[in-house]
N, C-alpha and C positions, 0 to 999 in steps of 0.2 A: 504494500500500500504506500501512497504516495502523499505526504501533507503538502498541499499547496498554503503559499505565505513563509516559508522558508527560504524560497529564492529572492524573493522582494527583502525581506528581513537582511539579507544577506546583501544585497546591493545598497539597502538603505547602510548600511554599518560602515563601507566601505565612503557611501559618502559623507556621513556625520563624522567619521575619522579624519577627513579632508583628503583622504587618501585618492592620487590619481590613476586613474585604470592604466591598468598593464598591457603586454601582448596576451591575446586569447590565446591561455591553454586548459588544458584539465587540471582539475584538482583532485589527488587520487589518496584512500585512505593509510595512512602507515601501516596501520596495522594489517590490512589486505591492499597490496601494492596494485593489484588484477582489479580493483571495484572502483570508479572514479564518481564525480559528483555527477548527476545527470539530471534533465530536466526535459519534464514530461509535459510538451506543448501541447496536450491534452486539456490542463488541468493546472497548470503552472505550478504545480508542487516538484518537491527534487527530491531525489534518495538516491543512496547509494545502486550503481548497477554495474555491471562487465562493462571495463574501459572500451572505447571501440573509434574514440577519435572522431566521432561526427560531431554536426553543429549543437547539436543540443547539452553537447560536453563541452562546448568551449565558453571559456570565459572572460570578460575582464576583471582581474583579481589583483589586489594590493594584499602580499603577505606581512603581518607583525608578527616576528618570531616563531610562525607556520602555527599560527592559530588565530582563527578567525574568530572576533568577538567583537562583543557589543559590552560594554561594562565591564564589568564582574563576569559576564555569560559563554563562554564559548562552544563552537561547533561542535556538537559532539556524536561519535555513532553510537546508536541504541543496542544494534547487535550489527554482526561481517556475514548477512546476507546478502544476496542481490534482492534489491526493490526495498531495503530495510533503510526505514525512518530514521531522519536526522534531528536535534534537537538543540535547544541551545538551554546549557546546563552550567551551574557554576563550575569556572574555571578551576582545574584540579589538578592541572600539570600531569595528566595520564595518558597512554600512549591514542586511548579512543578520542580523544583531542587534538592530537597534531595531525597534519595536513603536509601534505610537496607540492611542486608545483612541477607539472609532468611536461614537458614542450609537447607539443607536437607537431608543432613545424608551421603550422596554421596564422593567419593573421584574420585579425577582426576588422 
C-alpha cells in the first residue's frame, strides 16, 4: 500500500530547509540497497519499490547528512518490502533512517 502526502511532505521539507534541488536521481534504502523511493502517479503516494530507474524514481533531492527531515522527524522505512510505507518518525540515528543518493545518469 501506498500513502499519498509523503511525497508532497517531502518536497515541502526540502523547501522550508531553503535547500536547492539537485540533479534527479533515486533515492535508494541503506538498508535494502535493491528498493529505491518510488512514486505512484496513480495516487501521488511513494513507498518503497524494486529500483528500476524510470521517471517516477527520479528526483530532485537536497541531502542533510542522508536523512531526510522535517524537524525533529525523519524519513523513515516501516519495514524492507517492496510497496512498504514510509513514514516520518522521530529522528533516531538508525540505519531504517538513512538514505544514498543513487545516480542514475538521468537529468530532470
Amino acid at each position: 500500500m501506498r500513502h499519498p502526502g509523503v511525497g508532497a511532505l517531502a518536497a515541502g521539507m526540502l523547501l522550508a530547509l531553503g535547500l536547492a534541488p539537485a540533479r534527479a536521481d533515486s533515492l535508494s534504502a541503506n538498508m535494502n540497497p535493491n528498493l529505491c523511493i518510488d512514486w505512484n502517479t496513480g495516487n501521488n503516494g511513494v513507498a518503497l519499490w524494486q529500483c528500476h530507474g524510470g521517471y517516477n524514481q527520479n528526483f530532485f533531492t537536497a541531502m542533510v547528512m542522508s536523512q531526510p527531515r522535517y524537524g525533529n522527524l525523519c524519513l523513515d522505512q516501516v519495514t524492507l518490502n517492496p510497496g512498504a510505507p514510509l513514514a516520518m518518525m522521530p529522528c533516531a540515528n538508525k540505519p531504517s533512517q538513512a538514505w544514498q543518493m543513487v545516480a542514475n545518469g538521468g537529468r530532470a
